[in-house]
C-alpha positions as CSV (number, residue, x, y, z in Angstrom):
1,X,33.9,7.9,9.1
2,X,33.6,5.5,12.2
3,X,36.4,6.7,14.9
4,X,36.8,3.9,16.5
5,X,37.9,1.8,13.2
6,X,40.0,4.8,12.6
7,X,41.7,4.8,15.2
8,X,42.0,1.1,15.4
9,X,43.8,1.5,12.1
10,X,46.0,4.3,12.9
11,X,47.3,2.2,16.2
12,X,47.8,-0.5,14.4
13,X,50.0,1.1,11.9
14,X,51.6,2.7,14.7
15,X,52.8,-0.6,16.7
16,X,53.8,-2.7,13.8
17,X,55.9,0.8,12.4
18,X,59.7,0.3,13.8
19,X,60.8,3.1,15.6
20,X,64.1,3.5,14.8
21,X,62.9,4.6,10.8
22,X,61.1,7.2,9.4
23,X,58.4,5.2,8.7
24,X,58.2,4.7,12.5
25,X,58.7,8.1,13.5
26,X,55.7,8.9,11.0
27,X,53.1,6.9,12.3
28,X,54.2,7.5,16.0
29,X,53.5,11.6,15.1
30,X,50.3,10.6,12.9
31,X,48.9,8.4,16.4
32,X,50.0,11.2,18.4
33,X,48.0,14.0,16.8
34,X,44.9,11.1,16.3
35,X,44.7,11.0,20.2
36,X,44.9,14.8,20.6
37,X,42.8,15.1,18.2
38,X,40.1,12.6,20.5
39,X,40.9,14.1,23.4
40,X,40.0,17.3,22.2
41,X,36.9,16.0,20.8
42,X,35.6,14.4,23.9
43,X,36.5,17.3,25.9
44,X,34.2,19.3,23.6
45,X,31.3,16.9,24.4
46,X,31.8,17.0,28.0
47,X,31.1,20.4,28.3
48,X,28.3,20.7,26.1
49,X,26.7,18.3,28.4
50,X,23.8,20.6,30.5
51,X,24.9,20.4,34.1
52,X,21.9,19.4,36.4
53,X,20.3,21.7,38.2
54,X,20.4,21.2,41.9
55,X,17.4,20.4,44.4
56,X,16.0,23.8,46.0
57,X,13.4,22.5,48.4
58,X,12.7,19.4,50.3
59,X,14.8,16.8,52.0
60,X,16.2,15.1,48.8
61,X,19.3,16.3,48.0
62,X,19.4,19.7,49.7
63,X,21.3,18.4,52.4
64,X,24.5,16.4,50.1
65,X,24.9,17.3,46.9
66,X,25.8,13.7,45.6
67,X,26.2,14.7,41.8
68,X,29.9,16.1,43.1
């Protein structure tokens, strides 16, 4: 399934829904729980991400740590 058609979709449905109906309501809750949904995912990727490992010796990068 390609997310970002997905969620194209599921935006789309969202902001032509009117929000006074049910149908509205509906796809507001169904966009909602498709963005936590994303955010959760990315957050997941982020930290599986290895963290560098920082310069020991020498005189690059021991000084300033410019990965912060």
């Amino acid at each position: 399934m390609d997310v970002l058609s997905s969620n194209s979709a599921v935006v789309g449905n969202a902001s032509a829904a009117v929000l006074g109906t049910v149908q509205g309501s509906a796809s507001l809750s169904i966009l909602r729980k498709s963005m936590d949904l994303q955010e959760s995912t990315a957050a997941q990727l982020l930290q599986a991400l290895p963290q560098p490992a920082l310069a020991t010796s020498g005189t690059l990068g021991t000084r300033l740590n410019t990965y912060a």
